[in-house]
C-alpha positions in Angstrom: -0.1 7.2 4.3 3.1 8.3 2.5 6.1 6.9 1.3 9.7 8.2 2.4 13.1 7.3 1.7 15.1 5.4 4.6 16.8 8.0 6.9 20.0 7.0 10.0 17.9 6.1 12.8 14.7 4.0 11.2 16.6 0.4 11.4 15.2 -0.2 15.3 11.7 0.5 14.0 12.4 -1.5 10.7 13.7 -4.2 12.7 10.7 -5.1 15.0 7.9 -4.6 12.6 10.3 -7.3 10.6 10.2 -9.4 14.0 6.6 -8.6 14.5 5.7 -9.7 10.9 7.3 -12.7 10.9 6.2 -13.9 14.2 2.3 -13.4 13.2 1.5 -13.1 9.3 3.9 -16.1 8.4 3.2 -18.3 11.0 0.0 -19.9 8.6 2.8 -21.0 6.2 6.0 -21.7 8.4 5.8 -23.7 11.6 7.0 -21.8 15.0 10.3 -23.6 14.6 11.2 -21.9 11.4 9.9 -18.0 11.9 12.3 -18.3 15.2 14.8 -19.1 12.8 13.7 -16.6 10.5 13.2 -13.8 12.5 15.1 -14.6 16.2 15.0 -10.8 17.4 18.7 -10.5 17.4 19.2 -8.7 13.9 22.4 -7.2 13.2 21.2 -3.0 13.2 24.9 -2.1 12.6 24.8 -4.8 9.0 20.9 -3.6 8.3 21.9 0.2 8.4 24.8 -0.4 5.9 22.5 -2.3 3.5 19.1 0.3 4.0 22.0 3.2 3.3 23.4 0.7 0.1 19.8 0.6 -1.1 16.8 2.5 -2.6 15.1 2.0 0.6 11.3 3.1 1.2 9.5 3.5 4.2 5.6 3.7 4.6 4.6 6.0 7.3 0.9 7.4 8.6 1.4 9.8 11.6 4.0 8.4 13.8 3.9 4.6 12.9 5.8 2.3 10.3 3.4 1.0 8.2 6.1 -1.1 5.7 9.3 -0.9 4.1 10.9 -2.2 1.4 14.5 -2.1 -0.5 16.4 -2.7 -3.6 19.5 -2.9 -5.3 20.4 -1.1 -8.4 20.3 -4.6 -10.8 16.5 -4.9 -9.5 16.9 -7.4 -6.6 14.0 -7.0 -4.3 15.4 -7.9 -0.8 13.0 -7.0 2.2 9.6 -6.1 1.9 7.1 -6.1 5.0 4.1 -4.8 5.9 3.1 -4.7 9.8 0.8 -7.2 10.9 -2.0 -4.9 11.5 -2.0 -3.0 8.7 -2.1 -5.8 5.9 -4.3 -5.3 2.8 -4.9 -1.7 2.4 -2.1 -1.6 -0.7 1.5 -0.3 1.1 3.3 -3.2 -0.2 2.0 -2.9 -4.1 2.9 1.1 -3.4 6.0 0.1 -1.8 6.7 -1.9 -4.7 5.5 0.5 -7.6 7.9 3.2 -6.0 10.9 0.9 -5.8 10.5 -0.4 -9.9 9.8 2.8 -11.0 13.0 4.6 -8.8 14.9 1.2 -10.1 14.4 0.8 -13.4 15.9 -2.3 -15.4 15.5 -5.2 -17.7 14.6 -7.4 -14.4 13.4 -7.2 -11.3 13.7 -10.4 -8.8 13.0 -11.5 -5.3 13.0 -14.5 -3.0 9.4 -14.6 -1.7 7.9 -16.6 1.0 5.3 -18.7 0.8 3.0 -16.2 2.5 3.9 -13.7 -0.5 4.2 -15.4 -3.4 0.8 -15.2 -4.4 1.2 -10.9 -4.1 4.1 -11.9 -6.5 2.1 -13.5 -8.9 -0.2 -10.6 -9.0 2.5 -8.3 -9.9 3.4 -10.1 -13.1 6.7 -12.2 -11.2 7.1 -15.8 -11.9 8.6 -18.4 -10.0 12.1 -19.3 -11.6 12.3 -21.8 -8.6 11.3 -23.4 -5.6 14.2 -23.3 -3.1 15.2 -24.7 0.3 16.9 -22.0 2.5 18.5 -22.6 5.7 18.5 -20.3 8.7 20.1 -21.3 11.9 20.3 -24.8 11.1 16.6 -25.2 9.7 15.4 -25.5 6.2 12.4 -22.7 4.7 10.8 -22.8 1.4 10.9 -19.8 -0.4 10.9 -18.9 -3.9 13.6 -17.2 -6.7 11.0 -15.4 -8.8 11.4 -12.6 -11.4 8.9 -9.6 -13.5 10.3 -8.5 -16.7 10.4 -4.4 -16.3 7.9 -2.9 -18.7 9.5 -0.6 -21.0 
């Protein structure tokens, strides 16, 4: 397995492991009802390559599959991280994260995690700042605003 930055052309592959993820990893913490909201399969490539190319964007590759990706902003803002479904627990999304503080260093680093990731949060040293209710296509998710102090 390695790491690579995000190159033109990755958001189709990016966008159904998303799909994919959504539909089968979150489903023990969000009813059918919200991951359809969540994750509909109509996801804007055209908006998702603009903000990858915005980004420090990673990818996790082995041969010709996309293991995970993850991205974020310059202030430390953790926005998408996923792992595909098969492939959970062998460590690409603590190395996806370690790259991503360590390219993006700061006083901060935050993230809205789901349910189903807040406890790989917690593991990493973030806190929760808050519980939140989001709403996607007219129906309300938990998540969480939560936040690691960089290490200096």
């Amino acid at each position: 397995m390695e790491l690579r930055p995000y190159r033109p052309g990755d958001c189709a592959a990016l966008a159904r492991l998303f799909y994919d993820t959504v539909h089968t990893v979150n489903t023990r913490d969000y009813t059918p009802r919200q991951v359809n909201a969540w994750a509909g399969g109509q996801v804007d490539l055209a908006a998702w390559e603009r903000s990858f190319l915005a980004r420090h964007t990673l990818i996790a590759w082995e041969g010709d599959l996309v293991l995970g990706f993850a991205d974020m902003d310059g202030t430390g803002y953790l926005d998408r991280l996923y792992v595909h479904k098969d492939h959970q627990g062998r460590g690409i999304a603590t190395m996806l994260c370690d790259a991503l503080e360590k390219a993006c260093p700061g006083g901060v680093y935050t993230t809205h995690a789901s349910i189903t990731a807040r406890p790989f949060f917690e593991k990493r040293g973030y806190q929760v700042v808050r519980r939140q209710e989001v709403e996607r296509r007219g129906v309300k998710l938990t998540n969480f605003l939560m936040e690691k102090k960089a290490r200096p």
